[in-house]
Backbone and ligand atoms as CSV (ligand in chain L), in Angstrom:
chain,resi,resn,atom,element,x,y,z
A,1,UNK,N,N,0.851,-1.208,0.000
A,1,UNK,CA,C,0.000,0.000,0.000
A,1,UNK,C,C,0.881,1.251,0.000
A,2,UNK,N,N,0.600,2.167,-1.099
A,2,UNK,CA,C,1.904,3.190,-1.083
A,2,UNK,C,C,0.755,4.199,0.157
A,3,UNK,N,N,2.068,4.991,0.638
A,3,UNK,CA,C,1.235,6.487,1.098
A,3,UNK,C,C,0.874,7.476,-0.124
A,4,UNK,N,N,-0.407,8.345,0.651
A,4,UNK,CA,C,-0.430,9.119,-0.433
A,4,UNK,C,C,0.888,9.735,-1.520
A,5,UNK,N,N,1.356,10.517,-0.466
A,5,UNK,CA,C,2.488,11.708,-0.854
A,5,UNK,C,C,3.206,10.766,-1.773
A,6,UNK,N,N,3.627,9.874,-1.353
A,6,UNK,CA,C,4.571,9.183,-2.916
A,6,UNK,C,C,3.596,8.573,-3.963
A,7,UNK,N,N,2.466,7.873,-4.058
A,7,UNK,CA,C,1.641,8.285,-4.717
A,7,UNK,C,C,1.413,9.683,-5.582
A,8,UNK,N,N,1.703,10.329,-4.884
A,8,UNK,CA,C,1.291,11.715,-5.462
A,8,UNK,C,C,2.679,12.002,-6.500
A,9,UNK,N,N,3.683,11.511,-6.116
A,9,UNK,CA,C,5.129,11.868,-6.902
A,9,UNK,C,C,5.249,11.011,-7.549
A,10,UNK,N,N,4.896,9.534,-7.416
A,10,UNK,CA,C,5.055,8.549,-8.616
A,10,UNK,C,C,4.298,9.295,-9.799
A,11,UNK,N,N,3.302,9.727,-9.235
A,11,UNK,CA,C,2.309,9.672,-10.762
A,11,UNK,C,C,2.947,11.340,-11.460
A,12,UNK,N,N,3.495,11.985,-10.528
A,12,UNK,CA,C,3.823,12.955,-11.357
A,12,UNK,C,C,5.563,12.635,-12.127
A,13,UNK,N,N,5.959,11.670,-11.805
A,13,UNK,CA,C,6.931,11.102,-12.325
A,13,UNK,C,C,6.217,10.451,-13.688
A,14,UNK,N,N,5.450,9.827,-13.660
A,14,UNK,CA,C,5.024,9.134,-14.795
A,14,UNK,C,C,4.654,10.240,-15.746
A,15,UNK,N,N,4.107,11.672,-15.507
A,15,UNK,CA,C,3.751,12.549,-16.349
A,15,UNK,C,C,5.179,13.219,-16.580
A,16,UNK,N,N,6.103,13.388,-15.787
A,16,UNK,CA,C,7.460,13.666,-16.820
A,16,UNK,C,C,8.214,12.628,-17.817
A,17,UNK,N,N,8.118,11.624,-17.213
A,17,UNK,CA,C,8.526,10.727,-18.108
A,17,UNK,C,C,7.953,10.604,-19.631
A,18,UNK,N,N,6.703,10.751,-19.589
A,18,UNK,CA,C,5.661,10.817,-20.831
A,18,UNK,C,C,6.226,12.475,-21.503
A,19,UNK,N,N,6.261,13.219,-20.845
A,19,UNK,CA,C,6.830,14.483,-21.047
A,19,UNK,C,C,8.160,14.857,-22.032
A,20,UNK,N,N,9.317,13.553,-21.576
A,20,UNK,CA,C,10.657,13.710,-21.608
A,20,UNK,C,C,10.313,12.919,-23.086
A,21,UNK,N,N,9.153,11.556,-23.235
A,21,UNK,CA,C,9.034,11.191,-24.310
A,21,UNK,C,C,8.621,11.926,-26.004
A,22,UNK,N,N,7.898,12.705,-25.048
A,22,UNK,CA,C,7.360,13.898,-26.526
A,22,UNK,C,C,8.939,15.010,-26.805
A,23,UNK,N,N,9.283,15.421,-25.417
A,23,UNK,CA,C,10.559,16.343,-26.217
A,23,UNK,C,C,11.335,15.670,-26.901
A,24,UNK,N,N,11.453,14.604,-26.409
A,24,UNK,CA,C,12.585,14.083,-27.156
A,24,UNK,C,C,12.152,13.791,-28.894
A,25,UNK,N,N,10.498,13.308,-28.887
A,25,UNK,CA,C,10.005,13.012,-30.503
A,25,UNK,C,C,9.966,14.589,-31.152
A,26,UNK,N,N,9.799,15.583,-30.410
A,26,UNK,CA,C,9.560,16.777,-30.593
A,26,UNK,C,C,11.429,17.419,-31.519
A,27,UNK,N,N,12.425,16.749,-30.280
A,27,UNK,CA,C,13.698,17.216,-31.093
A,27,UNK,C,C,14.232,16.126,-32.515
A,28,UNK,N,N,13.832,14.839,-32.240
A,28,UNK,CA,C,13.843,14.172,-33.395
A,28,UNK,C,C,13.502,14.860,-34.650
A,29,UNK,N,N,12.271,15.256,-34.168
A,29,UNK,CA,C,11.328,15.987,-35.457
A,29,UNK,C,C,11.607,16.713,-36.277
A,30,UNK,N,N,12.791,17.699,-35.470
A,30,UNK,CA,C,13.281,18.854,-35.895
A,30,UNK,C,C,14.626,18.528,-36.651
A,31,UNK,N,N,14.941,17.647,-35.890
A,31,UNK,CA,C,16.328,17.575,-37.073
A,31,UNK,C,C,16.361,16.432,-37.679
A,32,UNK,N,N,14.688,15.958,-38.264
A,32,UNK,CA,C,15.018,15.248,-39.398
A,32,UNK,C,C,14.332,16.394,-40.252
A,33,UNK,N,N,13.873,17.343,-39.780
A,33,UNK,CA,C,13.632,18.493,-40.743
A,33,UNK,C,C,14.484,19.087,-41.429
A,34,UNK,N,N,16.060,19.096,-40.651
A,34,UNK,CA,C,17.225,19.723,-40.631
A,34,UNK,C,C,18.265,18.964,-41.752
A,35,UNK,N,N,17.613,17.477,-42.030
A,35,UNK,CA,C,18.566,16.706,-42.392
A,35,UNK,C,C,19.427,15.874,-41.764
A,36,UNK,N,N,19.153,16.264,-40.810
A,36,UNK,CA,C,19.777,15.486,-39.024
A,36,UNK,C,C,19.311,13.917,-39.152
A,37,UNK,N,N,19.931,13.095,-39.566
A,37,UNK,CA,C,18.885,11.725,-40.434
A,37,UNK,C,C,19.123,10.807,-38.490
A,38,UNK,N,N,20.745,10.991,-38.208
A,38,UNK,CA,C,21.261,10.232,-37.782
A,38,UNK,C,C,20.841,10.462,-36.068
A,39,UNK,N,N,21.058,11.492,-35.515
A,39,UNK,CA,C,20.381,12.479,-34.329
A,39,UNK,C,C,19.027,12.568,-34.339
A,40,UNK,N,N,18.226,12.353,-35.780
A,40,UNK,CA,C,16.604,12.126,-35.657
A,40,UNK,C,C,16.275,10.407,-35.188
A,41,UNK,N,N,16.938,9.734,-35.925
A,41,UNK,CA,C,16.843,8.556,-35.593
A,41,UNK,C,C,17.135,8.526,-34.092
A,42,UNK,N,N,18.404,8.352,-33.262
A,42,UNK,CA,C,18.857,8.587,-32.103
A,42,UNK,C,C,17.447,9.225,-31.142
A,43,UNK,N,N,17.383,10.189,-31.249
A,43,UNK,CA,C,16.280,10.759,-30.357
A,43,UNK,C,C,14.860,10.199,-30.476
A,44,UNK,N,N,14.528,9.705,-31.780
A,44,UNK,CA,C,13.209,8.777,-31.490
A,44,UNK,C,C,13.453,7.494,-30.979
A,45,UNK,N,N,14.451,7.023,-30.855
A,45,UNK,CA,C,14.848,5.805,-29.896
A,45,UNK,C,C,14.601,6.371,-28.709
A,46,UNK,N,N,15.217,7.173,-28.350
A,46,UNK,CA,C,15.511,7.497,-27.009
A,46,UNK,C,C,13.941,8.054,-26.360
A,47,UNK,N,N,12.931,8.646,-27.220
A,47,UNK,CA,C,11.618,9.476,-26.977
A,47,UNK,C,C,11.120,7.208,-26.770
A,48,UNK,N,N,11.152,6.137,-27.471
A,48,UNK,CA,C,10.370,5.325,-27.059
A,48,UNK,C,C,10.996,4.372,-25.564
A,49,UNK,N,N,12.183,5.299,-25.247
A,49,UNK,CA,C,12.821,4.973,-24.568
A,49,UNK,C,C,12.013,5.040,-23.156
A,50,UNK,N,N,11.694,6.712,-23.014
A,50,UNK,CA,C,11.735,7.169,-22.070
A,50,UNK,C,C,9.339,6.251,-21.678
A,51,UNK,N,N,9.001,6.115,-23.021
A,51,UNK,CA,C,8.340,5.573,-22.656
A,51,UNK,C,C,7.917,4.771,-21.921
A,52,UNK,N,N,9.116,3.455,-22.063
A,52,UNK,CA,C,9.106,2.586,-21.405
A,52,UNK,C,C,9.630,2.826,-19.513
A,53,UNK,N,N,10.345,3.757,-19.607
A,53,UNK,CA,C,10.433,4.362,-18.425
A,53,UNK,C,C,8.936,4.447,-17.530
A,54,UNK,N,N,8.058,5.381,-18.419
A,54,UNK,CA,C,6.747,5.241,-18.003
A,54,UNK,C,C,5.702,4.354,-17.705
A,55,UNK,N,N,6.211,3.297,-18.530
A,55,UNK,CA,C,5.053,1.624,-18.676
A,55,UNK,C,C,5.879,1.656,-17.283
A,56,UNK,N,N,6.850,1.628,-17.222
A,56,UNK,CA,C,7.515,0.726,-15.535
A,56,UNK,C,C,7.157,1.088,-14.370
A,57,UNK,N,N,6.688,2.146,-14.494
A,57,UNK,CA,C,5.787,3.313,-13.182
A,57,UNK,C,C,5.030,3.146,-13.355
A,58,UNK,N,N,4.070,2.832,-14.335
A,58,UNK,CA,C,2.548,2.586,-14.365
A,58,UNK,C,C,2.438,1.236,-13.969
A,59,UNK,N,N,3.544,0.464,-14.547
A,59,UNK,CA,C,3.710,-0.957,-13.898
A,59,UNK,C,C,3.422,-1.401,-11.979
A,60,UNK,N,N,4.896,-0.590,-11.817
A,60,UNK,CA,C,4.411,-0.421,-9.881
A,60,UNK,C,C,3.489,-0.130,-9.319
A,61,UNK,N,N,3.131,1.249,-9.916
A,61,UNK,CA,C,1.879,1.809,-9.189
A,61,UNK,C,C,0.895,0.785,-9.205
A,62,UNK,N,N,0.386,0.579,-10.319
A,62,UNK,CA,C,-0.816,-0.345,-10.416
A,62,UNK,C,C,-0.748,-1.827,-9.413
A,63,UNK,N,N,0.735,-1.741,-9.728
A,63,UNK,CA,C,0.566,-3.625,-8.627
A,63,UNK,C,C,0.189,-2.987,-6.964
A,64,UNK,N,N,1.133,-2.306,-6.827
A,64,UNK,CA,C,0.665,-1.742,-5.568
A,64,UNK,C,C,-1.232,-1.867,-5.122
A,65,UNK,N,N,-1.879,-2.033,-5.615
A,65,UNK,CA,C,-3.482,-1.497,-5.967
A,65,UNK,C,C,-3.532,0.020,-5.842
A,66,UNK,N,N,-2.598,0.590,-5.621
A,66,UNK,CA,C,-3.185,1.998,-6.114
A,66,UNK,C,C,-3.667,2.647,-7.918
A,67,UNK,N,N,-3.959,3.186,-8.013
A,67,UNK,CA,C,-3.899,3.681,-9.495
A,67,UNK,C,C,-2.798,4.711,-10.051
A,68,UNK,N,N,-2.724,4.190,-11.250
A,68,UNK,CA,C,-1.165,5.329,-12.558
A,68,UNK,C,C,-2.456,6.043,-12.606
A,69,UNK,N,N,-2.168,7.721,-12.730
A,69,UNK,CA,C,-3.071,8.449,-13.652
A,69,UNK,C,C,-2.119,9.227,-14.392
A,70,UNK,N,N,-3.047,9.064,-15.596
A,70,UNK,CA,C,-2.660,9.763,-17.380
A,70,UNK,C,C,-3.106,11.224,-17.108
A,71,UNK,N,N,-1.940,12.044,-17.142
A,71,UNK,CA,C,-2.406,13.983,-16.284
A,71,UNK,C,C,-2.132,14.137,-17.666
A,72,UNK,N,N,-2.488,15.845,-17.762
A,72,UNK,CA,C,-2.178,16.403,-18.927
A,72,UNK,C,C,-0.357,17.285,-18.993
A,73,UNK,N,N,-0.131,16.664,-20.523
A,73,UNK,CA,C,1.174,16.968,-20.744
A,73,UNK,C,C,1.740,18.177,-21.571
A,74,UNK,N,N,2.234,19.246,-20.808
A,74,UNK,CA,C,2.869,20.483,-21.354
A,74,UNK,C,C,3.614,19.959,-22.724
A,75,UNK,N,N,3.134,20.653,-23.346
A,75,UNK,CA,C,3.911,20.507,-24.926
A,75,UNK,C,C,5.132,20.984,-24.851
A,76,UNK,N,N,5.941,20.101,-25.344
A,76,UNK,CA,C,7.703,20.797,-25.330
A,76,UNK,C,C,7.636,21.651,-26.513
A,77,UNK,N,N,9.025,21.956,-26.234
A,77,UNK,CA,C,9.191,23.169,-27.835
A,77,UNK,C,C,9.132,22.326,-28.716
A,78,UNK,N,N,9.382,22.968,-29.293
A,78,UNK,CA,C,9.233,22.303,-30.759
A,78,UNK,C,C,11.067,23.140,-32.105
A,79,UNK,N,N,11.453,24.053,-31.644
A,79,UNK,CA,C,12.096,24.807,-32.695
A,79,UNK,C,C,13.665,25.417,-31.542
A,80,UNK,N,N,14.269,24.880,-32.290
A,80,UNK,CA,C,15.792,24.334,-31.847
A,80,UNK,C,C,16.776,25.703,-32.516
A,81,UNK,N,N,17.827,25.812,-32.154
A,81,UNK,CA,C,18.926,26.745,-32.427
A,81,UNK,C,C,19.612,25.847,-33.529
A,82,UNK,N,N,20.141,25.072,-33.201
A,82,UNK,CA,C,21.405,24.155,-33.973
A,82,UNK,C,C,21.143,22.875,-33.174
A,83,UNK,N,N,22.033,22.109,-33.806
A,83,UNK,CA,C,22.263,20.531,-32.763
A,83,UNK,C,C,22.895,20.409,-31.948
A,84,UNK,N,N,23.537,21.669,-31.291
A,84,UNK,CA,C,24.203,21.967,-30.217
A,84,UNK,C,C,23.234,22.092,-29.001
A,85,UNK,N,N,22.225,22.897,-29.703
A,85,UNK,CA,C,21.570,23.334,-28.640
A,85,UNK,C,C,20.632,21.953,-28.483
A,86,UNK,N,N,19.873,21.463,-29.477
A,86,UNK,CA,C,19.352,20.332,-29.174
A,86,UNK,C,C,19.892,19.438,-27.570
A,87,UNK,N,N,21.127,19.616,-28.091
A,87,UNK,CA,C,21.764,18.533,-26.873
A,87,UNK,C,C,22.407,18.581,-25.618
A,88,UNK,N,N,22.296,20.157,-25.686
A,88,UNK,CA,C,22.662,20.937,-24.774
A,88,UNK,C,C,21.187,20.570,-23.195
A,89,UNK,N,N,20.315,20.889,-24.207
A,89,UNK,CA,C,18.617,21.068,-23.965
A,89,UNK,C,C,18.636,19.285,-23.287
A,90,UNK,N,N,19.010,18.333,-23.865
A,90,UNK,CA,C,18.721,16.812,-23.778
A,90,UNK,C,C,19.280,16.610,-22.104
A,91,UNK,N,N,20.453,17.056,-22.066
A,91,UNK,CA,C,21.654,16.947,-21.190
A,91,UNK,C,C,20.991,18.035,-19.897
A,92,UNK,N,N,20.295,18.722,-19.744
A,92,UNK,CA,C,20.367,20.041,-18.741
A,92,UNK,C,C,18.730,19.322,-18.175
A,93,UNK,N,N,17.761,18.808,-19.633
A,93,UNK,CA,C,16.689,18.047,-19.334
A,93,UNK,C,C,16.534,16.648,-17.853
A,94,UNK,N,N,18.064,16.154,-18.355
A,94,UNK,CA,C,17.864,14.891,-17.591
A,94,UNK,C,C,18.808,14.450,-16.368
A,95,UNK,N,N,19.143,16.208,-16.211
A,95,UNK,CA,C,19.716,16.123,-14.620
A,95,UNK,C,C,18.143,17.272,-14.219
A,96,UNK,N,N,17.772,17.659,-14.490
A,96,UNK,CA,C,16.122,18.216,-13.855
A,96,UNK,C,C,15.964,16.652,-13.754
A,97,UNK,N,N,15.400,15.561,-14.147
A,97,UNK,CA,C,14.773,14.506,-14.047
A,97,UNK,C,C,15.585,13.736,-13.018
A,98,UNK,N,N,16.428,13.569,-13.182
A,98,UNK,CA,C,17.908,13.155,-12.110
A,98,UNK,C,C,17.308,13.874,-10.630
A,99,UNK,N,N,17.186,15.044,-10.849
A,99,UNK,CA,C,17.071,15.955,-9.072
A,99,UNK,C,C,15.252,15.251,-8.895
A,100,UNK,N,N,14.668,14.824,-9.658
A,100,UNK,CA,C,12.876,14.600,-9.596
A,100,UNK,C,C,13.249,12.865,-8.534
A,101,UNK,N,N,14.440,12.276,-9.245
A,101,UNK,CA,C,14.492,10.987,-8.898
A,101,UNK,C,C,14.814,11.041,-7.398
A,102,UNK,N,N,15.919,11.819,-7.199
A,102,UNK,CA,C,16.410,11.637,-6.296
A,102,UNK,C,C,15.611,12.320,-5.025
A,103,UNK,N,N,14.581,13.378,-5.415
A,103,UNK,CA,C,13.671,13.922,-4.281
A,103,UNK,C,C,12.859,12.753,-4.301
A,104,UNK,N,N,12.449,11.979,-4.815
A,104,UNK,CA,C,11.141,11.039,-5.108
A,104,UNK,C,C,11.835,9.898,-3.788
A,105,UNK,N,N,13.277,9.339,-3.943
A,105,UNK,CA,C,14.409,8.205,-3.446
A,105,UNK,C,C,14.191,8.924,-1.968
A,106,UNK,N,N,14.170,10.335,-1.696
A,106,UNK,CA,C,14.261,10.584,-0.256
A,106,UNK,C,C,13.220,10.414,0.323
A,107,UNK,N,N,12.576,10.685,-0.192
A,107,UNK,CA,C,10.948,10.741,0.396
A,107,UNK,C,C,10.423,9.466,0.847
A,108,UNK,N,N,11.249,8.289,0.211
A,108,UNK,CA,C,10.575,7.259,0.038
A,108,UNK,C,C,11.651,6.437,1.349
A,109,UNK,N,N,12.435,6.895,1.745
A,109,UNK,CA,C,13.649,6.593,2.690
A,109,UNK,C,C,12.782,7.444,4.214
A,110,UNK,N,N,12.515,8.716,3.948
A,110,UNK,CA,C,11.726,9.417,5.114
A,110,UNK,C,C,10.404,8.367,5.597
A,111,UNK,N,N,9.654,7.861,4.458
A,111,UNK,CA,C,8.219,7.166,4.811
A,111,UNK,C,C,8.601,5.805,5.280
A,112,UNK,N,N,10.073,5.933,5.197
A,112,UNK,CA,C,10.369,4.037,5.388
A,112,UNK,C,C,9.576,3.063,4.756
A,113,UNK,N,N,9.483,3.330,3.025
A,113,UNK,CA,C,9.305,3.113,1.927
A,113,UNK,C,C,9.845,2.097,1.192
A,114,UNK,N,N,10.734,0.972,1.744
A,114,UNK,CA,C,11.585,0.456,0.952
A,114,UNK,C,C,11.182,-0.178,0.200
A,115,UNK,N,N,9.780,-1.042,-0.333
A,115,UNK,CA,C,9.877,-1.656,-1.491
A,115,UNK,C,C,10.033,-0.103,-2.659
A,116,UNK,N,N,9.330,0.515,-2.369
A,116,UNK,CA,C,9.649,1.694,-3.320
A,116,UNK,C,C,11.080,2.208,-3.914
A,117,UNK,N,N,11.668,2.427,-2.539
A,117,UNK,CA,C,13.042,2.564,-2.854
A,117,UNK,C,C,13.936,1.615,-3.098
A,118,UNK,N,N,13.847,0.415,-3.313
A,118,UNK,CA,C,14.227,-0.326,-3.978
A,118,UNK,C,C,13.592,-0.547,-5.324
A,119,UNK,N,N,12.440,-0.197,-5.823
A,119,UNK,CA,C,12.356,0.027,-7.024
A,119,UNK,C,C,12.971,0.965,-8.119
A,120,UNK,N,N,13.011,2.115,-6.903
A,120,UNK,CA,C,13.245,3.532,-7.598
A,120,UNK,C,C,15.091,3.127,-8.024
A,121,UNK,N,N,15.613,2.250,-7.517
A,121,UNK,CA,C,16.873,1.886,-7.353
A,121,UNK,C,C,17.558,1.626,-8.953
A,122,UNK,N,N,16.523,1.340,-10.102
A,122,UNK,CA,C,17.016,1.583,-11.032
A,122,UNK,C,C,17.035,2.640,-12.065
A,123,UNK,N,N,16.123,3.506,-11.885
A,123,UNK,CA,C,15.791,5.083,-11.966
A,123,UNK,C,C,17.158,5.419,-11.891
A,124,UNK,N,N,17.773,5.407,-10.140
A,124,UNK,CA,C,19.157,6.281,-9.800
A,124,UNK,C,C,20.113,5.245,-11.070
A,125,UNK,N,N,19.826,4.255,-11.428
A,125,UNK,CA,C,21.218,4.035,-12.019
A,125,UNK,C,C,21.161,4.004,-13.406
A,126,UNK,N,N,19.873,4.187,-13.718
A,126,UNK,CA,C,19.106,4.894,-15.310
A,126,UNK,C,C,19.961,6.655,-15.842
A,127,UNK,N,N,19.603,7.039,-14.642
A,127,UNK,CA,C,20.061,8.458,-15.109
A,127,UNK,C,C,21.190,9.076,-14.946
A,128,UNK,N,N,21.985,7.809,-14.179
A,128,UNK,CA,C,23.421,8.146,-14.005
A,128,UNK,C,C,23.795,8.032,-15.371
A,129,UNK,N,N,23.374,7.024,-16.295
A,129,UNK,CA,C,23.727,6.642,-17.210
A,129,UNK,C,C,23.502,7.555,-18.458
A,130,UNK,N,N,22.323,7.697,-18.552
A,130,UNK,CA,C,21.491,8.983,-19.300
A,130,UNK,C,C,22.137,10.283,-19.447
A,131,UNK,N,N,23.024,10.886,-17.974
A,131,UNK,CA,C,23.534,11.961,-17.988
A,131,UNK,C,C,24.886,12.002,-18.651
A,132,UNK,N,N,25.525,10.508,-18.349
A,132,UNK,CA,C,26.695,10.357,-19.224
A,132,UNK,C,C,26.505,10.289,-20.347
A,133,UNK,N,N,25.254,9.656,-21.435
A,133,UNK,CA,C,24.906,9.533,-22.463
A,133,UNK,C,C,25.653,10.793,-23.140
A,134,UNK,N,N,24.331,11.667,-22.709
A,134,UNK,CA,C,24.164,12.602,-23.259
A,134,UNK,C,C,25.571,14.119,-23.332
A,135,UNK,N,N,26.199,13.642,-22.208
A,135,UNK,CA,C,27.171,14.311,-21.606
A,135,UNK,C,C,28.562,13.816,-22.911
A,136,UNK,N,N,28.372,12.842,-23.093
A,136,UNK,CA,C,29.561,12.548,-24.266
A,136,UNK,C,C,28.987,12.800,-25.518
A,137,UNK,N,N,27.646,13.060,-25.918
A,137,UNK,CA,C,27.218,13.575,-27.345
A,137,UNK,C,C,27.988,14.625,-27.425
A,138,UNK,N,N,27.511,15.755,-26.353
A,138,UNK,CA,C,28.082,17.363,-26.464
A,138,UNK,C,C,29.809,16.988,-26.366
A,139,UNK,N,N,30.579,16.369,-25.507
A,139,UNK,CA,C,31.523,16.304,-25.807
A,139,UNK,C,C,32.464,15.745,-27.254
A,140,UNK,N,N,31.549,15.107,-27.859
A,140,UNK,CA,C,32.164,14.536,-29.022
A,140,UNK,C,C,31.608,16.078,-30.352
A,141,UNK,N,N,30.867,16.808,-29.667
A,141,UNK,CA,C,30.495,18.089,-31.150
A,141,UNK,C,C,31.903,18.921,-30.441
A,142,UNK,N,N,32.076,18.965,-29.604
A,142,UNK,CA,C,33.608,19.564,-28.857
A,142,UNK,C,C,34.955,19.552,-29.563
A,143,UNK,N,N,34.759,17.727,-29.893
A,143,UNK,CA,C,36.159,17.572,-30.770
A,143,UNK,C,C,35.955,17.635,-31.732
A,144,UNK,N,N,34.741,16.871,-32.366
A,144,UNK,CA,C,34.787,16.642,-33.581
A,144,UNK,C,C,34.481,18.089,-34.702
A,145,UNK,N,N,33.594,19.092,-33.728
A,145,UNK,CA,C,33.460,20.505,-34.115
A,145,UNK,C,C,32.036,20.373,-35.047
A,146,UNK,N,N,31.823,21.744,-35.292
A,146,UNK,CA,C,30.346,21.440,-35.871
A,146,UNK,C,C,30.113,22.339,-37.216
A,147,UNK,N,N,31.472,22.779,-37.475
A,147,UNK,CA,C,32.060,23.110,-39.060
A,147,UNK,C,C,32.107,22.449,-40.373
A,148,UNK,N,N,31.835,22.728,-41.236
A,148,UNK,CA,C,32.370,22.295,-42.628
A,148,UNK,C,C,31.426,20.763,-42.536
A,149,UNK,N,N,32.710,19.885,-42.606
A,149,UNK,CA,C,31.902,18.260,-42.527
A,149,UNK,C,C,31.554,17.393,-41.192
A,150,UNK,N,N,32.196,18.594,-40.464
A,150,UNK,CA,C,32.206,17.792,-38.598
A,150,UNK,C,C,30.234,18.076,-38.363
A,151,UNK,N,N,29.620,18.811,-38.904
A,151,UNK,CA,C,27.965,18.457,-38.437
A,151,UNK,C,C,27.857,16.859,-39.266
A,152,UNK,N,N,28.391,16.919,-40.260
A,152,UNK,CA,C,27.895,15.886,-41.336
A,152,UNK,C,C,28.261,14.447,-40.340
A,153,UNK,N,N,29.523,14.742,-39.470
A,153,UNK,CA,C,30.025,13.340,-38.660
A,153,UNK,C,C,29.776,13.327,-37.683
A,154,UNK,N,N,29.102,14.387,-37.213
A,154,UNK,CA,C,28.515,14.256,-35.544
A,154,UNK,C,C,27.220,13.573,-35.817
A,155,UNK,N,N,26.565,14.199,-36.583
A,155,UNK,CA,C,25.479,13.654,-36.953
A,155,UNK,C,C,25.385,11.901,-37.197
A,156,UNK,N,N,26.409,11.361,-38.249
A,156,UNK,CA,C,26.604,10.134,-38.263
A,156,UNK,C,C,27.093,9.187,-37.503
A,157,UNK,N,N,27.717,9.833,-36.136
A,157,UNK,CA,C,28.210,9.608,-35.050
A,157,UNK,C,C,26.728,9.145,-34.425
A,158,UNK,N,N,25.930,10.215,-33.844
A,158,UNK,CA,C,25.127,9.828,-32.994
A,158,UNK,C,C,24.113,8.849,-33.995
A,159,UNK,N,N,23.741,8.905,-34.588
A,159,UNK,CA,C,23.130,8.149,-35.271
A,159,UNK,C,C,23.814,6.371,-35.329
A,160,UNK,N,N,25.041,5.653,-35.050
A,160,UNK,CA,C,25.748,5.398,-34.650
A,160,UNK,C,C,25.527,4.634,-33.636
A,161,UNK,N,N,25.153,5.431,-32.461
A,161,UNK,CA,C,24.984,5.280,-31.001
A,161,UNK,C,C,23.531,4.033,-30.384
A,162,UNK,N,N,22.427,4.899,-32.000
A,162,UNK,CA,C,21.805,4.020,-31.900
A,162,UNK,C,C,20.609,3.882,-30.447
A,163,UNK,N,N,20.074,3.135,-30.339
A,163,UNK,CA,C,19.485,3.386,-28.700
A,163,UNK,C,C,20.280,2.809,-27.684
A,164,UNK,N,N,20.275,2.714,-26.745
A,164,UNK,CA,C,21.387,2.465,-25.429
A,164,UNK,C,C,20.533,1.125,-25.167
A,165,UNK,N,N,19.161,0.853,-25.317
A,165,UNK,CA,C,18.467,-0.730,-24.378
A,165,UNK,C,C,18.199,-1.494,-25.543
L,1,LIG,FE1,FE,15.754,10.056,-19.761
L,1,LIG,O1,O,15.315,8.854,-18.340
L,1,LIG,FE2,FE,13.518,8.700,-18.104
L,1,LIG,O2,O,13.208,10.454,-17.946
């Protein structure tokens, strides 16, 4: 039986997660508009990614017998600077989600919560991962530069990368 209050943060976890899924189809979108074939691909992996993030919270909640509820979801942007900024935006996105996890992990340690926090236990090691992801995209437009033919190989780079699961 969860308590309310984490109840109340699971499910708003499940509405960022659904959230993080549209920006991410939202930046896909844009840079296959751009020609971005390889970074469009990449980010719609990663947008059905974050989905499944969400089935897994709707998963818990529900066994618990409490109920997942489907809230309404703020539309991300939609219209990007460059692919810098794209990933700049990806990377700054999923340490906000990182600080959501880790308030969600305390709370659930305060209620003496532990099947929770032992669930939430792969969340913390989801977004450790996520932050590095994304943290070596921007570092590889660093070296590789985003001049002349270096967009043409960053681009084919991340594209490359492929989805991470
Ligand atoms: Fe990007 O890990 Fe879920 O939100």
């Amino acid at each position: 039986m969860l308590k309310q209050n984490i109840l109340d943060k699971l499910n708003q976890q499940i509405n960022l997660e659904h959230y993080s899924s549209n920006l991410y189809f939202a930046m896909s979108s844009w840079c296959q508009a751009q020609g971005l074939n390889g970074a469009a691909r990449f980010l719609a992996a990663h947008s059905a990614e974050e989905l499944q993030h969400m089935h897994k919270l709707f998963g818990y909640v529900n066994k618990t017998g409490a109920q997942a509820i489907v809230s309404e979801i703020a539309a991300p942007d939609n219209t990007f600077k460059d692919i810098k900024d794209v990933f700049e935006r990806t990377y700054k996105h999923e340490q906000f989600i990182t600080t959501q996890i880790n308030e969600l992990v305390s709370l659930t340690m305060e209620e003496k919560d532990y099947a929770s926090f032992n669930f939430l236990q792969w969340y913390v090691a989801e977004q450790h991962e996520e932050e590095d992801l994304f943290k070596g995209i921007l570092d590889k437009m660093d070296i590789i530069g985003l001049d002349g033919r270096g967009l043409f190989m960053v681009d084919r780079e991340i594209g490359a990368m492929g989805a991470k699961h």
